[in-house]
N, C-alpha and C positions, 0 to 999 in steps of 0.2 A: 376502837371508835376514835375518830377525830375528834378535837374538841377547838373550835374557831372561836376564839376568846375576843372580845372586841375593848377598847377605852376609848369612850368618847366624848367630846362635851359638846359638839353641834349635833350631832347626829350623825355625818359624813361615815365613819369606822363604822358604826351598826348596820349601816346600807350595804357598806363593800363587806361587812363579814355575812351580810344574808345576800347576798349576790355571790358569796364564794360558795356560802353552803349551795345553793343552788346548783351550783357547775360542777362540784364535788359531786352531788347528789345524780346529777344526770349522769356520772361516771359508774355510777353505783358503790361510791365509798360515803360510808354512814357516817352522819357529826352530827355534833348538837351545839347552838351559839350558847353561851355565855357570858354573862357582862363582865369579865376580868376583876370589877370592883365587887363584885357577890360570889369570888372563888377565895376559898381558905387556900394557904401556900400548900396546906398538907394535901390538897388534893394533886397538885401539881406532880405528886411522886406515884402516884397512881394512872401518871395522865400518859400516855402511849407516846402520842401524836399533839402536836398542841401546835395552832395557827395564831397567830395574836396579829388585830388589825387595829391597830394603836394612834391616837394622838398625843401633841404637844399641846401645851399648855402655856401661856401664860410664859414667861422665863425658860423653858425648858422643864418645867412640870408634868406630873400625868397628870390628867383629868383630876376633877376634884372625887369623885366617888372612887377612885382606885389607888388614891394617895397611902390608907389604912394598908392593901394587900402589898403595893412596891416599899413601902418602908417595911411590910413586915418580910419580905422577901429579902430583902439588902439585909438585912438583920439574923436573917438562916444561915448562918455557914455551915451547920452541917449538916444543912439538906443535901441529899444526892439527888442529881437526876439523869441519871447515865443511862437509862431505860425509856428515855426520853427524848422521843426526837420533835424538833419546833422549826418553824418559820415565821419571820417577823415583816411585815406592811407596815413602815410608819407614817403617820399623817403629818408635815407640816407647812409651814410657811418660809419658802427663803427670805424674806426682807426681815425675819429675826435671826439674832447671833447665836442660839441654839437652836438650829434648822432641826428639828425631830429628834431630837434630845432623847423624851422621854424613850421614842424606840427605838435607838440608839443603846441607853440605857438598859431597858428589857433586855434586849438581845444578849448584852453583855454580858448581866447578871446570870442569865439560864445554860452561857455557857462557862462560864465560871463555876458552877453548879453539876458538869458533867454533862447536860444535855445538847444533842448532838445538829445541827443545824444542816436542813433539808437543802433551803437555798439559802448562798447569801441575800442580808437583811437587806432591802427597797425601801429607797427615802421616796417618798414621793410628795412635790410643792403643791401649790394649789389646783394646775391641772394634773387631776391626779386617774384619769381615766385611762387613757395610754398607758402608763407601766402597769396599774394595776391591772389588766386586761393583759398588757405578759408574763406579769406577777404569777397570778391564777392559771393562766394554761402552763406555764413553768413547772408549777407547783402540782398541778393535775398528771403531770405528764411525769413528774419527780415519784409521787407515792403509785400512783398505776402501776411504775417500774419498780419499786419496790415490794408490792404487794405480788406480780408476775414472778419477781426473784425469789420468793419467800413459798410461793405457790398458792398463795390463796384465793 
C-alpha cells in the first residue's frame, strides 16, 4: 500500500495529496492520506512506499502539528528504512531564504535513513500547479513501472 503523507498549514499539501491519491487510484494503485503530524516514526519502518506532500513553514519550519514527528525522526538514528521507498513534493514560497526547507529536510532525513527515493524531490513556489501535475504523472508512471517489474 501507498501511503501519501501530507504537512500542512494552509491547506494547499492536503489538497495536492487528495488529488495525488486520486490519480494513484485511477491507476489502480491502493493509498491511504495521512497527516504526517498523527504518524509515529515507528510506523515509517513498516511503510512500503511513502509519498510526502509537504510544507514550509514560517523560517524553514514544518508545519506546527508535525514539528513532534520531524524532531522525533532527526532524533532516530537507528531507524532503518531501507525497505522503503519515498518521494517528496515540497510546498514553498521563493521570496523566503529557506525556499521549502522543511521538504528539503524530509527528503534528507528518509535518505540518511536508508530509504530509497522514487523521484528526485520537487520544490515547488507558489504556482505550484504545473510541476505538481508532472510531479504526479512522474510518479504514477515511476511505481506502475515498478509494480510491472515486480509482476504484480
Amino acid at each position: 500500500m501507498i501511503t501519501i503523507a501530507f504537512a500542512t498549514e494552509t491547506g494547499s499539501a492536503e489538497s495536492l495529496a487528495e488529488e495525488a491519491a486520486e490519480k494513484l487510484s485511477g491507476f489502480g494503485l491502493v493509498n491511504r492520506i495521512v497527516d504526517l503530524g498523527d504518524m509515529d516514526i515507528s510506523q515509517l519502518e513498516g511503510t512500503e512506499t511513502l509519498i510526502a506532500v509537504v510544507s514550509t513553514w514560517g523560517d524553514g519550519e514544518p508545519p506546527g502539528g508535525v514539528e513532534g514527528f520531524f524532531g522525533d525522526l532527526q532524533e532516530a538514528r537507528d531507524l532503518r528504512l531501507s525497505l522503503t521507498s519515498f518521494a517528496v513534493l515540497a510546498l514553498g514560497d521563493s521570496s523566503y531564504d529557506l525556499f521549502c526547507q522543511f521538504g528539503k529536510d524530509l527528503d534528507s532525513e528518509l535518505a540518511k535513513r536508508g530509504a530509497r527515493r522514487i523521484l528526485p524531490r520537487v520544490d515547488c513556489d507558489i504556482d505550484y500547479e504545473e510541476p505538481f501535475e508532472q510531479w504526479i504523472n512522474n510518479l504514477v508512471y515511476a511505481l506502475k513501472s515498478r509494480r510491472e517489474v515486480a509482476g504484480v
